[in-house]
C-alpha positions as CSV (number, residue, x, y, z in Angstrom):
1,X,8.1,-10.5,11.2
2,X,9.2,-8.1,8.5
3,X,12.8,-7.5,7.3
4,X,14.1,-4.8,5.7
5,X,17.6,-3.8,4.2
6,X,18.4,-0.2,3.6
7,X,21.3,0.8,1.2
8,X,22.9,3.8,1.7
9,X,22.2,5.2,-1.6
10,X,21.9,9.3,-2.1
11,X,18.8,9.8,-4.8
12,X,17.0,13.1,-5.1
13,X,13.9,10.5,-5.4
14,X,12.3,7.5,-4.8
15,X,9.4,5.0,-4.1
16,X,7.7,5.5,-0.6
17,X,7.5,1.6,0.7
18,X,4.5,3.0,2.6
19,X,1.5,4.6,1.8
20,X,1.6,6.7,5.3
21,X,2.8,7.0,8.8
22,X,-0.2,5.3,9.8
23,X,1.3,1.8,8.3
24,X,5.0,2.5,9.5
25,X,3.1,3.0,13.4
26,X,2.0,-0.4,13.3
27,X,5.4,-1.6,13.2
28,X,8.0,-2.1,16.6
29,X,11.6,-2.5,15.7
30,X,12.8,-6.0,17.3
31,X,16.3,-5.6,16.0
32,X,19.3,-3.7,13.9
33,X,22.3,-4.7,12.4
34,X,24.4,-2.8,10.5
35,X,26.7,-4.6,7.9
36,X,30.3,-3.3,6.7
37,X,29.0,-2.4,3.8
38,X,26.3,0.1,5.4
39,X,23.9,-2.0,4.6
40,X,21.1,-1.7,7.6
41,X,19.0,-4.7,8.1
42,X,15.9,-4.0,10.5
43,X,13.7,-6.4,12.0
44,X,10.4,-5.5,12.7
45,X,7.4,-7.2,14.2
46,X,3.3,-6.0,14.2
47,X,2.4,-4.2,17.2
């Protein structure tokens, strides 16, 4: 399982946490939860 926390945070850039699409397919979202702070947590598993 892989967990991930997105902060809602406007840049004009950034680092991609993947190479391609090809990685982020591999992935199935098991769950989301958004905090009251914005703060997204995602939980994902391998396909």
């Amino acid at each position: 399982m892989s967990r991930l926390t997105v902060h809602p945070v406007i840049m004009g850039v950034g680092i991609s946490l993947f190479d391609s699409n090809k990685q982020m397919s591999n992935l199935k979202l098991q769950s989301s939860k958004t905090m009251g702070s914005g703060v997204v947590a995602l939980h994902y598993t391998n396909r």
